[in-house]
BANU-243195 format. One record per residue: residue in one letter; x, y, z of N, C-alpha, C, CB in turn. Coordinates in pm, whole numbers. Glycine has a CB too. Example, Ala and Ser with C-alpha at 12.3 -4.5 7.8 and 13.67 -1.06 7.14 Angstrom:
SITE  residu      nX      nY      nZ     caX     caY     caZ      cX      cY      cZ     cbX     cbY     cbZ
SITE       a    1319    -569     780    1230    -450     780    1320    -330     780    1131    -447     905
SITE       s    1285    -225     708    1367    -106     714    1290       3     787    1408     -60     572
REM end
This chain:
SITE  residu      nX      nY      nZ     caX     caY     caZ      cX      cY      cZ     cbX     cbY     cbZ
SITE       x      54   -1350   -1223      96   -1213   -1247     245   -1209   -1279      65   -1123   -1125
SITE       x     267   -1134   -1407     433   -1087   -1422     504   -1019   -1326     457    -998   -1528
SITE       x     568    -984   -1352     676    -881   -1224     640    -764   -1239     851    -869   -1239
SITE       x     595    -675   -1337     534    -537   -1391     374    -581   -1413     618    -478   -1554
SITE       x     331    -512   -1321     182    -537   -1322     120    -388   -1360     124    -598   -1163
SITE       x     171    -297   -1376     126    -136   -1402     248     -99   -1436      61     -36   -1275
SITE       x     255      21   -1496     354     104   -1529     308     213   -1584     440      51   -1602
SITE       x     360     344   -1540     299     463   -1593     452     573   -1612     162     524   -1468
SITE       x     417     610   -1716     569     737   -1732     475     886   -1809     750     653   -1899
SITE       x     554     977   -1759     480    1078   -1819     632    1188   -1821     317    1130   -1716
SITE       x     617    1319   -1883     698    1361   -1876     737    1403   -1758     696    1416   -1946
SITE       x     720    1384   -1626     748    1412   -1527     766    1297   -1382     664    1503   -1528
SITE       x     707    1228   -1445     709    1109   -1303     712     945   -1394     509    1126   -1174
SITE       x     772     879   -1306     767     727   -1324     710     618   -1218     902     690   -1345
SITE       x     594     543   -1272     500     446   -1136     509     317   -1196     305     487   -1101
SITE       x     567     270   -1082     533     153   -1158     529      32   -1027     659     125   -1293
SITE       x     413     -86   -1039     321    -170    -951     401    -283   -1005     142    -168    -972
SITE       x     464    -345    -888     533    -541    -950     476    -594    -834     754    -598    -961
SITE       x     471    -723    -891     463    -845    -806     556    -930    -855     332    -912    -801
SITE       x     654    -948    -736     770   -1015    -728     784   -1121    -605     872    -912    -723
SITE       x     680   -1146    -586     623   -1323    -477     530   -1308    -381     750   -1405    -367
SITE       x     457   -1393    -306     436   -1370    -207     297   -1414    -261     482   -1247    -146
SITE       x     148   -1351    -186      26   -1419    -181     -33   -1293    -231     -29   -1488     -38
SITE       x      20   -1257    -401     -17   -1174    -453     -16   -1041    -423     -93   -1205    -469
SITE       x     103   -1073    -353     162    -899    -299     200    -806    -423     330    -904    -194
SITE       x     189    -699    -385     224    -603    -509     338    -473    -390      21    -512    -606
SITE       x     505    -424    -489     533    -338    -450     558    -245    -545     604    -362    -380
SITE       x     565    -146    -502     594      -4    -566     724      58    -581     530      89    -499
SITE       x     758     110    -737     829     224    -729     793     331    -877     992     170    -714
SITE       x     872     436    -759     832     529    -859     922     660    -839     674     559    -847
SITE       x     909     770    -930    1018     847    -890     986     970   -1024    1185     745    -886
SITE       x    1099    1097    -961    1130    1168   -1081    1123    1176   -1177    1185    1183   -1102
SITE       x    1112    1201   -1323    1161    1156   -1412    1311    1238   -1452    1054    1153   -1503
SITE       x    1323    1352   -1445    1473    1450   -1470    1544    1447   -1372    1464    1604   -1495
SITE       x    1473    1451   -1246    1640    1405   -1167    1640    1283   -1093    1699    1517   -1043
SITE       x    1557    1128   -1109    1623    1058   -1132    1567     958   -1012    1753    1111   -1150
SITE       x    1505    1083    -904    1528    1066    -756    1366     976    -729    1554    1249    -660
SITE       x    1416     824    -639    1293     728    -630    1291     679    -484    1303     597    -738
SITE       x    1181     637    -488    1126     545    -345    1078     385    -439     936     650    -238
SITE       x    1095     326    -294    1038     209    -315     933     174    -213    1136     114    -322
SITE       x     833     104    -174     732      71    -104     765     -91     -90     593     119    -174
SITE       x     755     -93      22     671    -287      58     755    -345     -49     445    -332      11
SITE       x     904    -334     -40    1009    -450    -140    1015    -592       2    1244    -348    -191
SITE       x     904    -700       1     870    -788      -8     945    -894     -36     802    -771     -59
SITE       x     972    -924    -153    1063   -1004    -235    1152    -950    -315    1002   -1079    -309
SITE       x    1319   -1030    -386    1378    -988    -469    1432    -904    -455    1338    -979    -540
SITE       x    1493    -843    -405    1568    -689    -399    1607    -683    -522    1700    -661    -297
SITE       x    1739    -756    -551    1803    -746    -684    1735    -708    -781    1852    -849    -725
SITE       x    1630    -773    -795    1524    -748    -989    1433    -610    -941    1348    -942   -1052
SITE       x    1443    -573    -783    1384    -484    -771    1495    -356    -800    1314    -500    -648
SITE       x    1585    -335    -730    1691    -252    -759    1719    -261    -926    1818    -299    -666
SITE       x    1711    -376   -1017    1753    -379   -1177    1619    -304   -1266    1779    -569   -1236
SITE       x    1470    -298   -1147    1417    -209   -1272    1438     -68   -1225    1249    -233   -1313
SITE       x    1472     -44   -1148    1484     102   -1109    1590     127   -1240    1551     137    -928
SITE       x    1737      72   -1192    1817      82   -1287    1836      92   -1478    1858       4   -1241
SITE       x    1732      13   -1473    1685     -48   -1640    1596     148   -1658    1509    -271   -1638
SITE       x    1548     174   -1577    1454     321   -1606    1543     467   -1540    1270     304   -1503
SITE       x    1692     444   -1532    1750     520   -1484    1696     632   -1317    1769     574   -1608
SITE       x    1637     562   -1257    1625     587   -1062    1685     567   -1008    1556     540    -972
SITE       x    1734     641    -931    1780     602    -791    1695     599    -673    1877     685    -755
SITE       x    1708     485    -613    1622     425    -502    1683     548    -359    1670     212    -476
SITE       x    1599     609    -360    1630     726    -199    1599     681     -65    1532     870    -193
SITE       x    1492     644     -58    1379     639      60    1345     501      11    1238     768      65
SITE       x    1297     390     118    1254     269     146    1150     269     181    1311     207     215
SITE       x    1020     285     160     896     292     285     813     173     300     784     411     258
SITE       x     748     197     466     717      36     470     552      68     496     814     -75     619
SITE       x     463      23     443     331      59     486     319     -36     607     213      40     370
SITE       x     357    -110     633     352    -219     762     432    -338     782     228    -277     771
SITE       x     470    -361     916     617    -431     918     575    -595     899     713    -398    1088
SITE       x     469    -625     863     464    -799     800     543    -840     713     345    -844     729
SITE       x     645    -917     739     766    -960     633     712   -1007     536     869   -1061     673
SITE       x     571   -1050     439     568    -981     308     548    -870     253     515   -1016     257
SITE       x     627    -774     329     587    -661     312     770    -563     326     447    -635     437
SITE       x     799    -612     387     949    -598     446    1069    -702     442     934    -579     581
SITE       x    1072    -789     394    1123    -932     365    1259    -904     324    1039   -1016     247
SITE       x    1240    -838     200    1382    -766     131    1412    -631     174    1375    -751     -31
SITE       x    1362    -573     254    1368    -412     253    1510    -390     272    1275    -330     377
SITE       x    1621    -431     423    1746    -418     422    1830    -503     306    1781    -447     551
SITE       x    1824    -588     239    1873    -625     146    1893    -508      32    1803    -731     116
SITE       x    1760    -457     -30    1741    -373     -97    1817    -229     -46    1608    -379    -108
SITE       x    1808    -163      86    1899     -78     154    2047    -112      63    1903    -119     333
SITE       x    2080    -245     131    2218    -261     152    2260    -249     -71    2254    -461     271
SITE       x    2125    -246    -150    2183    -285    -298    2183    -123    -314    2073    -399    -427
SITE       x    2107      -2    -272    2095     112    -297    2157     189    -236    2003     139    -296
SITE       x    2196     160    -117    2243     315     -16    2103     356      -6    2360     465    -100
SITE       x    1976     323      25    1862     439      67    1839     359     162    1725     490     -30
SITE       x    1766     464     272    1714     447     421    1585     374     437    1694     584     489
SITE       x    1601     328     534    1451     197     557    1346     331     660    1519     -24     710
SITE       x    1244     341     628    1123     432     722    1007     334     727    1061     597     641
SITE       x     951     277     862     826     233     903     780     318    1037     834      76     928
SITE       x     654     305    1042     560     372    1097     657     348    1289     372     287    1049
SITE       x     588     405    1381     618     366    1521     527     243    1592     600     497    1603
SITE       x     602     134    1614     573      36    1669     581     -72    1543     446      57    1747
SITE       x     603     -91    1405     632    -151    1353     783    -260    1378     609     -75    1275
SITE       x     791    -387    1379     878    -402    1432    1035    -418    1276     824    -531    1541
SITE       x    1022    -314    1203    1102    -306    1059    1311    -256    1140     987    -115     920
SITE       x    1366    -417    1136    1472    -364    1212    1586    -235    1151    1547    -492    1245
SITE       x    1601    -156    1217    1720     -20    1146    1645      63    1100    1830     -49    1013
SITE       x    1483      80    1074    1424     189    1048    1421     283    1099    1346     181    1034
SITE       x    1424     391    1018    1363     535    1064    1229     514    1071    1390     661     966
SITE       x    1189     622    1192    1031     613    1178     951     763    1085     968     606    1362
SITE       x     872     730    1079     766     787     981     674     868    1043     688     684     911
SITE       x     665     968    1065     497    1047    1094     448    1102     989     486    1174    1198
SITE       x     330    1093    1079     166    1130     985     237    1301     930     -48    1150    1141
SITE       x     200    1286     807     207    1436     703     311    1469     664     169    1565     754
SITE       x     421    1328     676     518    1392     644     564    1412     508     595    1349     705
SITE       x     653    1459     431     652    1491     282     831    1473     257     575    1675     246
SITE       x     809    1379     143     925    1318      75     954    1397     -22     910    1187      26
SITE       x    1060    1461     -64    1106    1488    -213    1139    1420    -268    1184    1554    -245
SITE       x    1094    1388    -410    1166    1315    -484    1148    1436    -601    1114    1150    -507
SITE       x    1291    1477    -655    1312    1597    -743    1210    1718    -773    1339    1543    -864
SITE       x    1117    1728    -846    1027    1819    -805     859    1748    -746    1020    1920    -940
SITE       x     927    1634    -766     742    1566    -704     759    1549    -545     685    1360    -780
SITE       x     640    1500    -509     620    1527    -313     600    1342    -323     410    1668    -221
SITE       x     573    1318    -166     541    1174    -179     491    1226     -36     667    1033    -212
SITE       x     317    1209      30     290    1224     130     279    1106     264     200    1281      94
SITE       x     312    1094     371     276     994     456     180    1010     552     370     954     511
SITE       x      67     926     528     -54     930     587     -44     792     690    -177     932     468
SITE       x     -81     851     799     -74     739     947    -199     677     925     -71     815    1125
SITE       x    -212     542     890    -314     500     923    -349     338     968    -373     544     830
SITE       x    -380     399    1129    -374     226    1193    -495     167    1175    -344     204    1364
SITE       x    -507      29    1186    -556     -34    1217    -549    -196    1180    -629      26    1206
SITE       x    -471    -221    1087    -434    -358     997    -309    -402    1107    -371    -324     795
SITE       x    -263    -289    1165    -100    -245    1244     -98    -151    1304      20    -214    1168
SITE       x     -32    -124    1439    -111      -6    1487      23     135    1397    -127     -11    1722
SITE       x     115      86    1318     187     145    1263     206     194    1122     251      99    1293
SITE       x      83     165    1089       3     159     921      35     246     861    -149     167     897
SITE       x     110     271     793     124     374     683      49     382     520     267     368     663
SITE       x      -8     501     442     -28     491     337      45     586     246    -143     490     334
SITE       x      51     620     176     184     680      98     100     762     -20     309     540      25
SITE       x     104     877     -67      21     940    -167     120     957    -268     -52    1074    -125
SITE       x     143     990    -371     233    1045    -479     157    1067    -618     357     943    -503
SITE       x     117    1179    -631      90    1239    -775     -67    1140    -791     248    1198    -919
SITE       x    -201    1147    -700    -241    1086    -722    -288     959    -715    -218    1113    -751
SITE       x    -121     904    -686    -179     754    -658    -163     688    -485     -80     644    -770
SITE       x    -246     657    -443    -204     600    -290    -231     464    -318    -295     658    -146
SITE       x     -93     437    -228     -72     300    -186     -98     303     -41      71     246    -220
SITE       x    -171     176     -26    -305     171      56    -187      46     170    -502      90     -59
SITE       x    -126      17     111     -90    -125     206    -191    -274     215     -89     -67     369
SITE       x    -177    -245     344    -288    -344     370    -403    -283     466    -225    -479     439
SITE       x    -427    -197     426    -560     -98     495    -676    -118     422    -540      72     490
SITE       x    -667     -88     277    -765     -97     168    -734    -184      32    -789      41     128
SITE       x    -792    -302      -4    -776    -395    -135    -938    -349    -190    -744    -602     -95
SITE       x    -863    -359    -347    -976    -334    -450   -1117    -427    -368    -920    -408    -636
SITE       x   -1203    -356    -318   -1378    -459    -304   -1374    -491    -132   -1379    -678    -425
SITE       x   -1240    -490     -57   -1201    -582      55   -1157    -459     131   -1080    -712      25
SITE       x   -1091    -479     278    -990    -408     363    -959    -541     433   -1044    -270     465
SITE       x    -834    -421     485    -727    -532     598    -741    -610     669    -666    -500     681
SITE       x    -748    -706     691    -788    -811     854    -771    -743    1002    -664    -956     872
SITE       x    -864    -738    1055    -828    -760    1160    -851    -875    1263    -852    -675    1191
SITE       x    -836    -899    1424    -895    -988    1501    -784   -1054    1518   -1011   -1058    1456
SITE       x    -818   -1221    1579    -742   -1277    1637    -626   -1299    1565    -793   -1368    1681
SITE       x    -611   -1309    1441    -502   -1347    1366    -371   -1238    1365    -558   -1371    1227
SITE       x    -459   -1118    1389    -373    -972    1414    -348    -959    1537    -441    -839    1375
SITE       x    -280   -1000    1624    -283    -933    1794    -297    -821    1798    -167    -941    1884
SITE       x    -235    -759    1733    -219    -579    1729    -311    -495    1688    -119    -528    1646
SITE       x    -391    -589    1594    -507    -482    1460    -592    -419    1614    -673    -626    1291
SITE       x    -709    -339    1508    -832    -274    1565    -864    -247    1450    -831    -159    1668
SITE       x    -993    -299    1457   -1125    -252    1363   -1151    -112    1368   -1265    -320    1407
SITE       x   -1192     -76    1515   -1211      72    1539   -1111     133    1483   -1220     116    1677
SITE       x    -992     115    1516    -889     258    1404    -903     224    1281    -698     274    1417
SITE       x    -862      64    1215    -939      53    1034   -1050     141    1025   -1016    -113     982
SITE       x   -1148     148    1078   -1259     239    1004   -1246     375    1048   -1410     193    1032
SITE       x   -1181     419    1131   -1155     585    1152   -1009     644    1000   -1065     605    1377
SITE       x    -923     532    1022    -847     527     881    -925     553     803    -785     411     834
SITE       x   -1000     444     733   -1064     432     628   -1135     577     617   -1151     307     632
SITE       x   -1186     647     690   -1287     727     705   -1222     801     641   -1342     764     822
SITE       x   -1103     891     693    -974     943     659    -936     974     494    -877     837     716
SITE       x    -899     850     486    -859     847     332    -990     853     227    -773     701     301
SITE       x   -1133     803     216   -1233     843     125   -1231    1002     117   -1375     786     171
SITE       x   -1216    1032     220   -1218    1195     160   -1105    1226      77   -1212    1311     279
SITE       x   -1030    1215       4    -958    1259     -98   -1020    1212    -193    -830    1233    -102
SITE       x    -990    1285    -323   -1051    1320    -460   -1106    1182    -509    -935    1388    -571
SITE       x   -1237    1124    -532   -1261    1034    -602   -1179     934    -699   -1329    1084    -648
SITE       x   -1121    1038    -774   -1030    1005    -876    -912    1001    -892   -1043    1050    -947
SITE       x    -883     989    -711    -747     922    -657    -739     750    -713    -750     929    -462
SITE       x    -598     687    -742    -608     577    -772    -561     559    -626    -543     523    -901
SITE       x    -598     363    -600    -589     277    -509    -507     173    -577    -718     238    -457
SITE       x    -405     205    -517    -287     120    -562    -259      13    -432    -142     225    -598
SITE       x    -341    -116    -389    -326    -228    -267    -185    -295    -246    -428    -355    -296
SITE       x    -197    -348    -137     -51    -430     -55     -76    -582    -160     -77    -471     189
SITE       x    -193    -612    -190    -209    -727    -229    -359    -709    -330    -208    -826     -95
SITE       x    -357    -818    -448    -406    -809    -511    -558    -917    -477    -313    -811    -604
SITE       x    -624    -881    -381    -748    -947    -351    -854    -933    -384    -771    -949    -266
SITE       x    -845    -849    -490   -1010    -857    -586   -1078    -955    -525   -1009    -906    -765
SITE       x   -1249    -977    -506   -1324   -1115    -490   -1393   -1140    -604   -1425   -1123    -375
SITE       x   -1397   -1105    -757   -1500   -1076    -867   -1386   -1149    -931   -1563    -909    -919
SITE       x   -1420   -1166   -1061   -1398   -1202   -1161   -1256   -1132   -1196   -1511   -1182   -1239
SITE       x   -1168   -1233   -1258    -995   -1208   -1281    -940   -1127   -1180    -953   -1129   -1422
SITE       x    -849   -1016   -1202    -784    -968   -1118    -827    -821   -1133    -647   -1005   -1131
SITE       x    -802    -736   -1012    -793    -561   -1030    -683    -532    -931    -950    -461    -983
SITE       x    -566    -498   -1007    -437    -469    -924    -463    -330    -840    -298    -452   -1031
SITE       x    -565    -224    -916    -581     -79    -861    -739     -56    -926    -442      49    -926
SITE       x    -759      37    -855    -933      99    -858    -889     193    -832   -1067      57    -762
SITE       x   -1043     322    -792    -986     464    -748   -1096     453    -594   -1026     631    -894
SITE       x   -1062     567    -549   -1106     640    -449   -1294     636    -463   -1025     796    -466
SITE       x   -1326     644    -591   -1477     699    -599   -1543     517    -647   -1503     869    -760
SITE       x   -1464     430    -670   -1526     291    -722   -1566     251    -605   -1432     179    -797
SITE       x   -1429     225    -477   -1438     185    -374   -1555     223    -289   -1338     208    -332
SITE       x   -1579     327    -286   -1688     420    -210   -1842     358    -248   -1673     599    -270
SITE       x   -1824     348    -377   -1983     310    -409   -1967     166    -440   -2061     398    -548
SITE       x   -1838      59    -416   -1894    -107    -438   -1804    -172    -340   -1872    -187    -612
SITE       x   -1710     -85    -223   -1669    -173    -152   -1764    -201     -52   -1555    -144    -110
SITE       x   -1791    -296      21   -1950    -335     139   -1865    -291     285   -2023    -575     149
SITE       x   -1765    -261     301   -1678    -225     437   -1697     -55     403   -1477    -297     443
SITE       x   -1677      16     326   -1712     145     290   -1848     227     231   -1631     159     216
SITE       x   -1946     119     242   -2076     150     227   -2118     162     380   -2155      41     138
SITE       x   -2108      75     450   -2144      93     592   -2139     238     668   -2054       5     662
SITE       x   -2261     259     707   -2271     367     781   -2243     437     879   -2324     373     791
SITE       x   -2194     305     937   -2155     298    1088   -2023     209    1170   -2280     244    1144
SITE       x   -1986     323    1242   -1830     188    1329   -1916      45    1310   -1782     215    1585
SITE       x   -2028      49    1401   -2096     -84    1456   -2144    -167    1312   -2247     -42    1570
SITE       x   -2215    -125    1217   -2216    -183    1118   -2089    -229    1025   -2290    -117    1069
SITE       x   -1986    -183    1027   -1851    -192     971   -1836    -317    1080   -1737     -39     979
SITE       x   -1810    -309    1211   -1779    -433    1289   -1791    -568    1252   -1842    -431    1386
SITE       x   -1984    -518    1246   -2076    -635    1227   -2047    -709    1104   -2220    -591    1223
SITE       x   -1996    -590    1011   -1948    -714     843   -1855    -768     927   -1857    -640     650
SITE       x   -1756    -750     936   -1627    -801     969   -1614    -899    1027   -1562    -735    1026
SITE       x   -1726    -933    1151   -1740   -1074    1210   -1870   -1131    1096   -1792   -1070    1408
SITE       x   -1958   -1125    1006   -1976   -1207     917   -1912   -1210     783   -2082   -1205     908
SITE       x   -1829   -1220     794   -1776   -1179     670   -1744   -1320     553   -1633   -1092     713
SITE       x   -1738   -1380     638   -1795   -1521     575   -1890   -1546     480   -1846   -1592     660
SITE       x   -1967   -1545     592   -2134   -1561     554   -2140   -1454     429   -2261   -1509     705
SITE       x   -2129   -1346     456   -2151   -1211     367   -2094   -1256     232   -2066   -1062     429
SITE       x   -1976   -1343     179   -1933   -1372     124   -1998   -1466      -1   -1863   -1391     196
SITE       x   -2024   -1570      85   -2097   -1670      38   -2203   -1622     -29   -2133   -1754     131
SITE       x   -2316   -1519      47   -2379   -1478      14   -2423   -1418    -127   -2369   -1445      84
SITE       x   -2311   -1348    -173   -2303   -1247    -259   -2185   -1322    -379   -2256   -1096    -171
SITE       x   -2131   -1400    -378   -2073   -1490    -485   -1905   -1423    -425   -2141   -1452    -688
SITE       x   -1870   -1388    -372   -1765   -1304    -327   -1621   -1438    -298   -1832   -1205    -163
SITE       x   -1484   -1433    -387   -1379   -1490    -333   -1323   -1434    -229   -1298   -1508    -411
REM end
């Protein structure tokens, strides 16, 4: 993957999806288009080339947000601070050092657009997802086909809040895009983003009917894998 993996401009807003290192991490920015005013998401890697495309598209970086404090996810975030003047925000109990914290509903200006923050644990018990014009960035809650880990590898996760999350976020508009922390498609080449209504009818963690059936993938998830030709 290049460093610009999406990009969208319209007369009113600027989005745009990079991957700038990591195990196919993807971060976000996006912003205003007339006055100028931007966030960044999960700056991961690079500050510098991250701060130079803001610059190259005339943004200013405002707000820092962290969907979850795993240093590929937060790696550069105070670096990036220290290249912008904008404030670092992660969820409560994230361990993102100098952050502000974040609650559920809260609403960002960026010039006349909103940027919403949706609490949602379970990957972390400090999980954030981020809405803007449409597009949510999911973190590491929801990947195109997949969701977040939890279990031993997570001390902190819970399955049970992942699927009360998850529950959460399908209810917005089908034709919301799903913009992931990481690019883990299991099918054929890559899908950096899907929407709201793909996920629903072909992810196998969001078909499940049930907490207990959602569980039950999760400890085969292996097997389930194998099964079905699934990377």
């Amino acid at each position: 993957m290049g460093m610009i993996t999406d990009e969208y401009q319209d007369e009113r807003i600027i989005f745009l999806q990079l991957h700038l290192g990591g195990d196919r991490n993807f971060s976000y920015l996006f912003g205003d288009r007339a006055s100028g005013a931007a966030a960044a998401v999960d700056p991961g890697y690079k500050a510098a080339r991250f701060a130079a495309a803001a610059a190259e598209r005339s943004l200013e970086i405002r707000h820092i947000l962290i969907t979850h404090a795993h240093s590929d996810h937060t790696g550069q975030a105070r670096e990036l601070a220290k290249l912008t003047g904008a404030a670092v925000y992660a969820g409560e109990g994230e361990e993102a050092l100098g952050a502000k914290r974040l609650r559920d509903g809260q609403h960002w200006s960026l010039g006349e657009q909103r940027v919403l923050s949706i609490h949602t644990p379970g990957h972390s018990p400090g999980h954030f997802c981020f809405l803007f014009e449409g597009r949510l960035m999911t973190g590491d809650l929801l990947f195109c086909g997949k969701v977040g880990g939890t279990g031993p590898y997570f001390p902190d996760s819970s399955a049970e809040q992942e699927w009360s999350s998850l529950q959460r976020i399908i209810d917005l508009p089908e034709d919301t895009l799903v913009y992931p922390g990481h690019d883990y498609y299991g099918g054929e080449g890559t899908m950096p983003r899907s929407t709201i209504g793909f996920e629903k009818r072909n992810n196998p963690f969001l078909r499940c009917e049930s907490l207990e059936a959602f569980v039950r993938l999760k400890e085969n998830w292996d097997a389930y894998k194998r099964e079905h030709g699934i990377r």
